[in-house]
N, C-alpha and C positions, 0 to 999 in steps of 0.2 A: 319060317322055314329056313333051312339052312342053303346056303350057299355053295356050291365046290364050285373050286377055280379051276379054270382048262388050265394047264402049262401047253404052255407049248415046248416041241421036244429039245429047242437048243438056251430055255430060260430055266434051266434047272439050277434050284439054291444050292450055292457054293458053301461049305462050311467055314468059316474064317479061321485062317491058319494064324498063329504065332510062332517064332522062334522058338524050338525045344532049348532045352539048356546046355545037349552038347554046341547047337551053333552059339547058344550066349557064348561060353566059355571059350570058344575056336575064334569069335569075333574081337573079345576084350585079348587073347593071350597077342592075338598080331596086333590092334590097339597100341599094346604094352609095352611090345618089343619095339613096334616100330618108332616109340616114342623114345626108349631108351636107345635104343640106334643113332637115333638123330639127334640126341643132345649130347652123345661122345661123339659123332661124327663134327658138330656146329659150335658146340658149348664147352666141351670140360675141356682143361685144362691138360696138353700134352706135353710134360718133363721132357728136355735130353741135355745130356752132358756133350761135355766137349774138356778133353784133357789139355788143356794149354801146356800146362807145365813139361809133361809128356811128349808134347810135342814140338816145343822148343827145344829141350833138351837134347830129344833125338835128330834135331835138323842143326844141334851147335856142333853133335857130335861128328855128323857127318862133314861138317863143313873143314874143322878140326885135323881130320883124317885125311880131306883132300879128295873124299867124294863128290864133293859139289862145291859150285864156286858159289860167290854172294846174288848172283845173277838169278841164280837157281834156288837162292834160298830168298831171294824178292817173290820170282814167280809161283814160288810154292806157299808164302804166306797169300800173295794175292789171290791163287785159287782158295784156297782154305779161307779166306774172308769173304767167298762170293758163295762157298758151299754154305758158309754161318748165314748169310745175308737169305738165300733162298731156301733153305730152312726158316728163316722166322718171317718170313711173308706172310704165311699163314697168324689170324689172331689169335687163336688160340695154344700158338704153340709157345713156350716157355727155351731158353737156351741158358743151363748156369755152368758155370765151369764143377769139372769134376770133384775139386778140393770142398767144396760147399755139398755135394750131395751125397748120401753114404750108402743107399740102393735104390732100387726100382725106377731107374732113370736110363732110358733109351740111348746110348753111347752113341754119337758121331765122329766119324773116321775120317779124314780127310784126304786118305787115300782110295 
C-alpha cells in the first residue's frame, strides 16, 4: 500500500534555483572590468614626457633678459626635479624626455 507523507506546513520543497544567464553575464562583465581596472590601476605601464630642452631654454631666456637671477633659476630647477622625482614614485610610471617620445605620452609641466 502506498504511503503519503504529511508535510508539514513550513517544510515545503523549495525548487533549486541557478543563475539565469542575464546574472551569468552581469557577474563575468564586473569580473572583467574589475580585473581590467586593476591591472591599469597596479600594472601597465604609465608614459609621461617631460620637455627638458624646452625648458631650459626658456629659463636661459629668461635669465638672459634679466627676468630672473641664477638664484631663481637654482630654485626652479630644484622644484622641477622634486615634481620629476614624485611623479616616478610610483612603479609603474615611466618619465622620458620629450625628444625620445613622438605621441600619446602624458606631458609634465613644471609649472
Amino acid at each position: 500500500m502506498t504511503e503519503e507523507k504529511t508535510k508539514a506546513p513550513g517544510e515545503e520543497k523549495k525548487p533549486k534555483t541557478t543563475p539565469g544567464y542575464m546574472e551569468i553575464i552581469v557577474i563575468t562583465t564586473l569580473i572583467v572590468c574589475s580585473a581590467i581596472w586593476g591591472y591599469d590601476q597596479f600594472f601597465a605601464q604609465k608614459v609621461f614626457t617631460f620637455d627638458l630642452k624646452g625648458y631650459l631654454r626658456e629659463q636661459t631666456a629668461l635669465i638672459k633678459a634679466g627676468e630672473m637671477t641664477e638664484e631663481q633659476f637654482k630654485s626652479n630647477l630644484d622644484r622641477t626635479e622634486a615634481i620629476l622625482n614624485a611623479e616616478a614614485e610610483k612603479s609603474n610610471h615611466v618619465i622620458l624626455l620629450k625628444d625620445v617620445i613622438v605621441r600619446n605620452g602624458n606631458e609634465i609641466s613644471p609649472k
